[in-house]
Each structure stands twice: as C-alpha cells, then as structure tokens.
C-alpha positions as CSV (number, residue, x, y, z in Angstrom):
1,X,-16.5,-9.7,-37.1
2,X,-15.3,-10.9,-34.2
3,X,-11.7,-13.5,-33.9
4,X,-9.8,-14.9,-31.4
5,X,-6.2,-15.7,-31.3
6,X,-5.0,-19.4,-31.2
7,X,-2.0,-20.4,-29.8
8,X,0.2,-21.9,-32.4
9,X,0.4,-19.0,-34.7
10,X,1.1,-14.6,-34.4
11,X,-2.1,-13.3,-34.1
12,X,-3.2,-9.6,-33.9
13,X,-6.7,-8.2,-33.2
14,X,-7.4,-4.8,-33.8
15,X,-10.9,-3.6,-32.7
16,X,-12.3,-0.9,-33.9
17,X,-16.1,0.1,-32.0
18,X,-17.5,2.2,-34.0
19,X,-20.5,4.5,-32.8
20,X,-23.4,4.6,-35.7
21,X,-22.3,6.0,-38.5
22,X,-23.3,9.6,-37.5
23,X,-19.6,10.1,-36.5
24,X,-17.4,11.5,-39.0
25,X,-14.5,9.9,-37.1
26,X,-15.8,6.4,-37.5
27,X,-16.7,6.8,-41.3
28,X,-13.3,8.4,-42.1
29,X,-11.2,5.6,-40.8
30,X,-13.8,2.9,-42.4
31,X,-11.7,3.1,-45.6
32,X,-8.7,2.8,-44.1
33,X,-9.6,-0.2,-41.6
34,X,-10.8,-2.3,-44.7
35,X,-7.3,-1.6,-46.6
36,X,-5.2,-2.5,-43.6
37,X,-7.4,-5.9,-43.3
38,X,-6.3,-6.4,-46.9
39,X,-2.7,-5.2,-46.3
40,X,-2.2,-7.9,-43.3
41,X,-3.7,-10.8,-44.6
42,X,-0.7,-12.0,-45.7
43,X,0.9,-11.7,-42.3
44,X,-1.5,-14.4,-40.3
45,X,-2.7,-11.4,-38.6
46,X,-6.7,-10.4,-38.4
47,X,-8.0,-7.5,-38.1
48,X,-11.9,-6.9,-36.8
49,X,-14.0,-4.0,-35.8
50,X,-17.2,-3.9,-33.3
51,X,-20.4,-2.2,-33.3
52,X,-19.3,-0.5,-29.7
53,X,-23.5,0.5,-28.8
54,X,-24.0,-3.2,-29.7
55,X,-21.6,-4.3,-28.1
56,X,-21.8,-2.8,-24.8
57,X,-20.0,-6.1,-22.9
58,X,-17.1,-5.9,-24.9
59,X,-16.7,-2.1,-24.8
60,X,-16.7,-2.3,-21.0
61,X,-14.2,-4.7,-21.2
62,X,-11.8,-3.1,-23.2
63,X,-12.6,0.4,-21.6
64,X,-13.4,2.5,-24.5
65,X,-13.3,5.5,-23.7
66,X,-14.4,7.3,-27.3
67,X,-15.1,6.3,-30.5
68,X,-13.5,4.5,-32.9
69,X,-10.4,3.0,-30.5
70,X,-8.1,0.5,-31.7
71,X,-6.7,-1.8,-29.5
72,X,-4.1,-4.4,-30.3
73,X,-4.2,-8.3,-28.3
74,X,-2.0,-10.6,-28.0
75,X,-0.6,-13.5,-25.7
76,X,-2.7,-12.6,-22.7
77,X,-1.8,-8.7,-23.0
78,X,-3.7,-5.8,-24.7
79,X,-2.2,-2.2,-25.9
80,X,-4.3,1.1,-27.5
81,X,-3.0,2.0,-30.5
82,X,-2.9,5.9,-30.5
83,X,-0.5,6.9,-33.6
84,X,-1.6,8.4,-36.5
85,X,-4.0,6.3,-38.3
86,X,-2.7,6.4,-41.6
87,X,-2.4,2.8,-43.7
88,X,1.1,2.6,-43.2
89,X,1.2,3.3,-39.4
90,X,-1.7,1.1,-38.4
91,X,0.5,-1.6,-40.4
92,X,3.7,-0.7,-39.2
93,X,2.4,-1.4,-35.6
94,X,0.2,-4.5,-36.2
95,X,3.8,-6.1,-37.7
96,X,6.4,-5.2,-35.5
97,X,5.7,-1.1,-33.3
98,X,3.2,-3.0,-30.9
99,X,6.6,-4.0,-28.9
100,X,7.1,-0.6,-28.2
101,X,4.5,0.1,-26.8
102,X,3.4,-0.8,-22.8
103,X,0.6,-2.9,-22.5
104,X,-2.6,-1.6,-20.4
105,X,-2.6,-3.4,-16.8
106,X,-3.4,-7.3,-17.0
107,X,-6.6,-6.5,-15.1
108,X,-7.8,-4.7,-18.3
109,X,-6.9,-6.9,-20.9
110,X,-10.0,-9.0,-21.7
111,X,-7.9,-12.3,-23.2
112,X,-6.4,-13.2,-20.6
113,X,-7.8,-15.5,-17.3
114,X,-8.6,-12.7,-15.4
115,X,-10.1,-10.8,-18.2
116,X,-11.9,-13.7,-19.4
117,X,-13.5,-14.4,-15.9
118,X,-14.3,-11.1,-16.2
119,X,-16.3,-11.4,-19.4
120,X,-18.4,-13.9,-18.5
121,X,-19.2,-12.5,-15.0
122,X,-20.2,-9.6,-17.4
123,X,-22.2,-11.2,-20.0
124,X,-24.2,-13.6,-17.6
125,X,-27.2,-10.8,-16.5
126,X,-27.8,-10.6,-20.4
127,X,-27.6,-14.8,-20.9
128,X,-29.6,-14.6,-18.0
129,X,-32.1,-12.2,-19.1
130,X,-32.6,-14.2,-22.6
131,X,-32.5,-17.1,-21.5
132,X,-35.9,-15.9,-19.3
133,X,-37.3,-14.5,-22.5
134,X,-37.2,-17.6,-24.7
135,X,-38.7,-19.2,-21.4
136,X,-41.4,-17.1,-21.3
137,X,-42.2,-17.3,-24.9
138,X,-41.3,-21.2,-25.5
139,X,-42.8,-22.5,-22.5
140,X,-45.2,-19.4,-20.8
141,X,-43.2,-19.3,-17.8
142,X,-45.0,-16.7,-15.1
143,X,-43.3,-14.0,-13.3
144,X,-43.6,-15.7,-10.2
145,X,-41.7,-18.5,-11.5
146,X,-38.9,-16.7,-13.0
147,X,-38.7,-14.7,-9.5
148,X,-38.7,-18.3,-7.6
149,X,-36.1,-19.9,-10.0
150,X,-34.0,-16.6,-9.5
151,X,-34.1,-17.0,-5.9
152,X,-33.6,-20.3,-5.1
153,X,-31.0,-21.4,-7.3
154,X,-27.9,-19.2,-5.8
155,X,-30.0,-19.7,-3.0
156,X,-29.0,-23.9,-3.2
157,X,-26.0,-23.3,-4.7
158,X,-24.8,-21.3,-1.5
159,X,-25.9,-23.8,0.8
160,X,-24.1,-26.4,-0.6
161,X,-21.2,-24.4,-1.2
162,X,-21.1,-24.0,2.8
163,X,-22.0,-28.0,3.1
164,X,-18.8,-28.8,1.3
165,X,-16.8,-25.8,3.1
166,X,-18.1,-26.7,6.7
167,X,-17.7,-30.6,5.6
168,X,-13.6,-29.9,4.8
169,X,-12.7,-27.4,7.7
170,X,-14.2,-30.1,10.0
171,X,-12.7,-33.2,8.5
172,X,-9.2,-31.3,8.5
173,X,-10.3,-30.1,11.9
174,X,-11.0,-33.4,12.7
175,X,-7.6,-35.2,11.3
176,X,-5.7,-32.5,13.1
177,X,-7.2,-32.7,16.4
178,X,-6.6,-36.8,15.8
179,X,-3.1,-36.1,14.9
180,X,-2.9,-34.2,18.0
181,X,-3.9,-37.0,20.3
182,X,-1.8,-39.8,18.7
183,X,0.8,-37.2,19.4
184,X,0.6,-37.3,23.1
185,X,0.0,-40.5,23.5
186,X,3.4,-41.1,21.9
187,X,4.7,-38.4,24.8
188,X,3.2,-39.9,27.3
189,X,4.3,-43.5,26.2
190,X,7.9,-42.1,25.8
191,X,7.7,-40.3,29.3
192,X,6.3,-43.7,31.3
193,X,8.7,-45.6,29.6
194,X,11.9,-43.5,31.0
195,X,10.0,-43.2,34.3
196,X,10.4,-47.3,34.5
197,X,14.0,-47.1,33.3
198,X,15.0,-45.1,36.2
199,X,13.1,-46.7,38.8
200,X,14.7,-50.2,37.3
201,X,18.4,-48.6,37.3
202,X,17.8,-47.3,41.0
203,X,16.9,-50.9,42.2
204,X,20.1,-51.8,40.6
205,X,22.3,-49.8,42.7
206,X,20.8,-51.8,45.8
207,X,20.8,-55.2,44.6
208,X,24.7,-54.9,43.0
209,X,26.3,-53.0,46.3
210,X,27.8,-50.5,43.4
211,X,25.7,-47.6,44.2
212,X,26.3,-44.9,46.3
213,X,23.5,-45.5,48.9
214,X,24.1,-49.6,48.9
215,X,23.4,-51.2,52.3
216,X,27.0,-51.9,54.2
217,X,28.2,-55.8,54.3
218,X,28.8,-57.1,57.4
219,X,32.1,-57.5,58.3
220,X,33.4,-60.9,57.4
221,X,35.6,-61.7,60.8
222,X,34.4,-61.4,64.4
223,X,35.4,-57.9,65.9
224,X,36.0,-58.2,69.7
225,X,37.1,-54.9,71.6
C-alpha cells in the first residue's frame, strides 16, 4: 500500500519495508503493524508498509538501512521511529511522540521538493528501461534504434538548452552594453553643454566691461601734459 499526505488534514505515514518473509523480524512485527493500522484509523492517520526488495527506489530514498524500518512523514519532514515496537508505543508516537523526536536532514526526507526531485531523478532509468521494453515488444523497435533515440534526445535537448542560454546572456549582454552607450552619450551631452556655458559667460565679461580682464575705456576728456 502505498499513501500520500494531503495538505488539509494530519497525516502520518509509517513504512514498514519488509524483506521476504524469511526474516523473523519482519513476520513478528506483521501482527502488530496490522493492529496499529486498525488502532489509528480513527485518527485520520494511515499507516502502510513496502515490499523494500520491490521497492528498491523507495528504499534508497528513505535510506534503509535494515529490515523492517519504520519511518514517520509529515509536512515536508521525515523521522525513524526506533522505540520499542509494542502496539502502544508505535501509537503513542504516530499521535503525539513524533514531536520529540529530530527529524532526519531535509536532503533525506523523500516528501519534500528536494526529496521529490530526487525521486524522480531516481525512478527515470527504470521508466526509461520499460518504456524501451513495451517499445520493443508493441512496436519491434531495434537496438540500434533505441541506442539512436537514447543518444540524440539529451543530445537536442542540450543544444537547445545552450540556444536559449547563449540567446539570454547575449540579449542581456546586448541591453547592457546599449545601456552603456546611451550612458555616455548623456556625459558627453552634459560635458559639451557646460563647455558652451563657460565659453558664453567668458564672452560676457568682455562685452559688459565687469570682468576682470575687460578692455580699458578711453578716457572721456582730452589729457594734455
């Protein structure tokens, strides 16, 4: 079974992987796990277990590390559960103990974005992989195709992942460098324009007689010595 928490209501997952039934482990808490999915029903929160060889993905997600591992989600964050695993325990910490305990680093934690990205980053060889089967067998795609089809599309898709990058670093290259010169011009506009100011106020000075290097005025009676 596999759930996924919705937004508008408390939600619990507890995900047990269990290896094949050969494990005594995994068959002793199978009792257990069922009554606890009974005992929380009422509490709007589910509780779900994983075939962990099946379910390789998902157990590289979650990082198990040994079999069975419960693991408790919610809002974006995940935390192991590694109390006793008695009916009464697993409860107590699917209702309210999961707050005590620290939640494993958001890299980890497989419902969040980063974890999700993850997942599908993950699962895509394998979607790949069937995806080339049911080819094959729906179609009779070759080898060779399947190896040209491989190649080529990242292949395109890179190229015009560069197209669009090369096409906005020049066109912001483009508009700066535009910016630029519009810029100087307005200096150089600003600079010519006080240049012509000062040239008109030193002409001033000579045509009033006020400045300091005016011409003298002849004298306005005759001198005689």
């Amino acid at each position: 079974m596999k759930s996924r928490p919705t937004a508008n209501s408390r939600s619990l997952n507890l995900r047990v992987p269990p290896s094949p039934p050969v494990l005594a482990d995994c068959k002793q808490l199978a009792p257990t796990w069922q009554e606890l999915a009974t005992e929380l029903a009422d509490s709007n929160i589910r509780v779900a277990k994983v075939n962990g060889p099946e379910c390789r993905t998902l157990v590289k997600r979650l990082d198990v590390k040994a079999y069975p591992s419960i693991f408790y989600l919610r809002d974006g964050e995940m935390r192991e559960y590694t109390a006793a695993r008695t009916l009464s325990a697993l409860a107590n910490f699917g209702r309210s103990g999961w707050r005590s305990v620290k939640p494993v680093p958001f890299w980890k934690a497989p419902n969040n974005w980063f974890g999700r990205a993850c997942g599908v980053a993950l699962a895509a060889p394998g979607v790949a992989a069937e995806m080339v089967e049911w080819s094959k067998k729906t179609y009779g795609v070759s080898d060779v195709v399947v190896l040209f089809v491989a190649f080529a599309v990242p292949t395109t898709v890179g190229m015009l992942a560069i197209a669009l990058v090369d096409h906005l670093v020049v066109r912001q290259a483009t508009m700066e460098s535009a910016n630029a010169r519009r810029r100087d011009e307005r200096e150089r506009a600003a600079r010519a324009r006080e240049r012509e100011e000062a040239v008109a106020g030193g002409d001033g000075g000579w045509e009033g007689g006020g400045g300091r290097d005016a011409a003298p005025h002849p004298h306005p009676h005759p001198h005689y010595e």
